[in-house]
C-alpha positions in Angstrom: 0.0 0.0 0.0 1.2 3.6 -1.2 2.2 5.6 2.4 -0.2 8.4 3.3 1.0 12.4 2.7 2.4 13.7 4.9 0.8 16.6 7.1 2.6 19.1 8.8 1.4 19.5 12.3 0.1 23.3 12.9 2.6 25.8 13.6 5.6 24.3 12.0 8.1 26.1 11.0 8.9 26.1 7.0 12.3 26.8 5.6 13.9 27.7 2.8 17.3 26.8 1.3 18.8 29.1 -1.1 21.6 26.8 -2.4 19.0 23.9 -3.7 15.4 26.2 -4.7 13.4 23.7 -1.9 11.3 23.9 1.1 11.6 22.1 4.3 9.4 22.0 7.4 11.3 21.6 11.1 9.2 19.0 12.0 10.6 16.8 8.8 13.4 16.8 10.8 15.0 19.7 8.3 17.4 20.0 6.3 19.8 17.4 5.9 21.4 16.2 2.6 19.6 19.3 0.3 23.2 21.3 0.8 26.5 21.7 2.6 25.4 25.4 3.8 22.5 25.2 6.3 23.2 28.2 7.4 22.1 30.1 4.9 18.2 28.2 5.3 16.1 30.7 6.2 12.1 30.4 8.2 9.8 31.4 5.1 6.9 34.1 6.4 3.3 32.8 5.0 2.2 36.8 4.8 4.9 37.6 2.6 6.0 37.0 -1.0 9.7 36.3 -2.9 11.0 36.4 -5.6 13.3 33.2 -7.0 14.3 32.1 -10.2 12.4 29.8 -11.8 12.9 27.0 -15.1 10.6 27.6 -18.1 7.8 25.7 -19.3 9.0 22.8 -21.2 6.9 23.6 -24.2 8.5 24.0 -27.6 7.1 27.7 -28.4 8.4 28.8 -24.7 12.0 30.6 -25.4 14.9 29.3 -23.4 15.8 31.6 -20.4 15.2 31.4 -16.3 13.0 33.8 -15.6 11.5 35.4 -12.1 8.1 34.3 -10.3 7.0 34.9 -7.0 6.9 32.3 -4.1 4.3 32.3 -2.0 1.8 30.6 0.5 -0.9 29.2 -1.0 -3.9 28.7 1.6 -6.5 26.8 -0.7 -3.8 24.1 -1.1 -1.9 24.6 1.7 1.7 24.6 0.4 4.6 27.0 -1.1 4.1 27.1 -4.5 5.6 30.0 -7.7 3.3 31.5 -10.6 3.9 32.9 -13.9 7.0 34.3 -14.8 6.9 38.0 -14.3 7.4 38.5 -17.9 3.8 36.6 -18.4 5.4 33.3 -19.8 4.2 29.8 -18.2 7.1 28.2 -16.1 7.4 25.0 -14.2 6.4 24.2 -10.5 8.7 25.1 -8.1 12.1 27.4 -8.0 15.7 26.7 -8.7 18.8 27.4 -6.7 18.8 31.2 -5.7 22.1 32.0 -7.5 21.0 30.6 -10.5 21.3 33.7 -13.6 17.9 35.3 -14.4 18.0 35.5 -17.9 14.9 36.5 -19.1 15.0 40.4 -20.1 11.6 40.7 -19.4 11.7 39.1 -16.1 15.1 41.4 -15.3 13.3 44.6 -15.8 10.7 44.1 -13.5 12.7 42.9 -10.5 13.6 46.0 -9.3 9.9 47.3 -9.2 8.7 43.5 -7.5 11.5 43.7 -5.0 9.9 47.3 -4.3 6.1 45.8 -4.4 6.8 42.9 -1.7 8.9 44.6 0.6 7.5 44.9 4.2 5.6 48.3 4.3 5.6 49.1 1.2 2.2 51.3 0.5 0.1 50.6 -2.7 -0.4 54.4 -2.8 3.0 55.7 -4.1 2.8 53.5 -7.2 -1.5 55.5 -7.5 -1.2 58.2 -10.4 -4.0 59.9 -8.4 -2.3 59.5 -5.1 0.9 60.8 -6.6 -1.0 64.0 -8.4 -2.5 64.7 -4.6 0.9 64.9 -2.7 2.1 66.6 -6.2 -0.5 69.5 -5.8 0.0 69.1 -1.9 3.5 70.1 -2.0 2.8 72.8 -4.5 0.1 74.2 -2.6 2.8 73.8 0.3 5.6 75.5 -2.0 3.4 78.8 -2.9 1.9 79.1 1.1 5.8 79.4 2.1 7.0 81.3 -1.1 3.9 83.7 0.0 4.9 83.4 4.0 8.7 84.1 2.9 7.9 87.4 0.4 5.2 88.8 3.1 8.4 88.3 5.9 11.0 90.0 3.8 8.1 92.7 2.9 7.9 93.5 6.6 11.5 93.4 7.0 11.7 96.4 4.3 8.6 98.3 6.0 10.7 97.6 9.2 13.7 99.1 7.8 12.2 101.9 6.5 10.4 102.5 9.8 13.9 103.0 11.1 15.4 105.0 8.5 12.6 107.3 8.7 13.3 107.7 12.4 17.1 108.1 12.2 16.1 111.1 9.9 13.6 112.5 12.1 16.4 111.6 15.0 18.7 113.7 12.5 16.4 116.4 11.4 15.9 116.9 15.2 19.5 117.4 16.3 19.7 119.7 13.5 17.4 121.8 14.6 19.1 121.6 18.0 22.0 122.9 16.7 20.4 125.7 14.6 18.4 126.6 18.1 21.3 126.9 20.0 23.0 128.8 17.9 20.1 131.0 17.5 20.0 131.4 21.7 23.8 131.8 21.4 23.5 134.8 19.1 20.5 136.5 21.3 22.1 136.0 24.3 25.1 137.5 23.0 23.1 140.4 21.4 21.3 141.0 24.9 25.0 141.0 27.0 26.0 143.7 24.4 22.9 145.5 24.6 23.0 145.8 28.7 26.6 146.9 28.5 26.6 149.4 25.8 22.9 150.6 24.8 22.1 154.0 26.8 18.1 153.2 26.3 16.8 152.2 29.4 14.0 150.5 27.4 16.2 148.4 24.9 18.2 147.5 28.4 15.0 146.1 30.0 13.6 144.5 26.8 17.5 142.5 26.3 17.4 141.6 30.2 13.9 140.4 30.0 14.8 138.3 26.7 17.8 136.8 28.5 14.9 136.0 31.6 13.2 134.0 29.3 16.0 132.3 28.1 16.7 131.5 31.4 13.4 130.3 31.8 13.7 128.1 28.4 16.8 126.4 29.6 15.3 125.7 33.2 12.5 123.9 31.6 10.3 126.7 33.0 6.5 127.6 31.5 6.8 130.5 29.2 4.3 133.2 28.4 1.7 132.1 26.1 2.1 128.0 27.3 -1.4 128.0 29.3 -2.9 129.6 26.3 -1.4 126.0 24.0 -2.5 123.9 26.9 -6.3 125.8 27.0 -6.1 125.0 22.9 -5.4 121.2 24.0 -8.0 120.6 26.0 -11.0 122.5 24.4 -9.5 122.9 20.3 -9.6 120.3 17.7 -5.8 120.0 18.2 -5.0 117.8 15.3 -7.4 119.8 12.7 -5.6 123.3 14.1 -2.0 121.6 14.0 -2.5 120.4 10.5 -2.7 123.9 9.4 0.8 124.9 10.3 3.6 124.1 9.3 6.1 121.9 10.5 8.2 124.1 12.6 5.1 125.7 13.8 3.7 122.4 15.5 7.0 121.6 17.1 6.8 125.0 18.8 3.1 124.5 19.6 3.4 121.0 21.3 6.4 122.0 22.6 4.2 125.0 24.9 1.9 122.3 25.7 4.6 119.8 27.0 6.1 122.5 29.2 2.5 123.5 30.7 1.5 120.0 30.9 4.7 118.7 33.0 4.6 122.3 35.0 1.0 120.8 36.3 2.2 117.5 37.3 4.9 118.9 38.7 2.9 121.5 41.0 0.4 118.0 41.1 3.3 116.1 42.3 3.1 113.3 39.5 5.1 112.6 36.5 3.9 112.3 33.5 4.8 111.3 30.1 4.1 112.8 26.0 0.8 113.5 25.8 -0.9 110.9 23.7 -1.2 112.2 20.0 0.1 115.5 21.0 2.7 115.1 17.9 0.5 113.6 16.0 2.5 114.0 12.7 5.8 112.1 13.8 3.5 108.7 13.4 2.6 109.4 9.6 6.5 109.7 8.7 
């Protein structure tokens, strides 16, 4: 009587030798006389698929070559088993040694993209046209969001720049004028001294020495005549609408009288305060 097939128990391991193209399971007892390196046999996964070169079909219209097929589990018949060639020609059952030469063309250019296809985690979406065109309008939509973040920053940078150019003028314009001023004070106080010591009109005396007073006054930090009238033009005048009919020099001197009365009423208030808010208005549109 013919001996029954054999059945692997469940769970056992199957292996594969490279050198000889066959399978073995561990509870055949293994490999024994299939090669003289079983150190190269390797446990076969039952999720996963190879690749191993394989004999053709032994049909006289089938050309001559090894091609390429993939090795897999097959669950319906319970056993390792290869398909078509990946070129699309029949081949036989089973694979041969591992280092044997593919030389199918066909089978050779499509290695590279199986080897990709049945690695562990490869995803079926990078080889999807649409999936591709998605990331590839992803990544431009990415591209012109930075491009637009990146021109936006470097326009703030300029209006940044600007800002401070604008302020190292004013800063400029400013000490200029100091300079002019004191000169001007320099000239009047000097035109005063000479009017005291050499003018023989009492009234041209008392006029230089009450010019020099309010010089004094000036430097001190003092209020001078006609400040409380500013200050009265702060608080009940449209002060930007009257300021914006002056000129330039004209405002300075205006907000300048209402600094001086504003600070001589925190000082007699005893509290400090700061710039009035919007009392230069004109600075913040340069």
């Amino acid at each position: 009587m013919p001996e029954p097939e054999h059945v692997c128990r469940p769970g056992t391991s199957v292996y594969y030798c490279p050198a000889s193209g066959s399978t073995e399971s561990d509870c055949h007892g293994g490999f024994d006389v299939c090669c003289s390196r079983p150190d190269l046999h390797r446990v076969l996964n039952p999720q996963r698929r190879y690749l191993v070169p394989v004999a053709r079909l032994g049909l006289p219209d089938e050309p001559d070559v090894v091609h390429l097929s993939l090795f897999q589990w097959m669950p319906a018949f319970e056993t390792w088993a290869t398909g078509m060639a990946l070129c699309g020609h029949s081949t036989k059952q089973g694979s041969l040694p591992e280092a044997t030469e593919v030389t199918c063309t066909g089978c050779a250019g499509l290695r590279s993209d199986y080897e990709r296809y049945i690695a562990p985690g490869y995803d079926p979406a990078e080889d999807d046209p649409r999936a591709l065109r998605a990331r590839l309008r992803l990544a431009q939509q990415h591209a012109h969001t930075t491009d637009a973040e990146r021109a936006e920053a470097a326009a703030q940078l300029l209006e940044t720049q600007a800002a401070l150019e604008r302020a190292n003028a004013r800063s400029a314009r400013t000490h200029a004028e100091a300079v002019h001023a004191h000169a001007a004070v320099t000239a009047v106080r000097q035109l005063c001294d000479l009017t005291i010591q050499a003018s023989c009109r009492v009234q041209a005396v008392e006029q230089a020495r009450d010019t020099l007073a309010v010089i004094e006054r000036c430097e001190a930090g003092g209020v001078l005549p006609g400040d409380a009238a500013w200050g009265t033009v702060w608080l009940h005048g449209n002060w930007q609408y009257l300021t914006s009919q002056m000129t330039t020099a004209e405002r300075e001197h205006a907000a300048d009288a209402v600094a001086r009365w504003s600070d001589e009423l925190a000082r007699a208030d005893g509290e400090e305060r700061g710039e009035l808010e919007g009392l230069r208005w004109w600075r913040q549109l340069n």
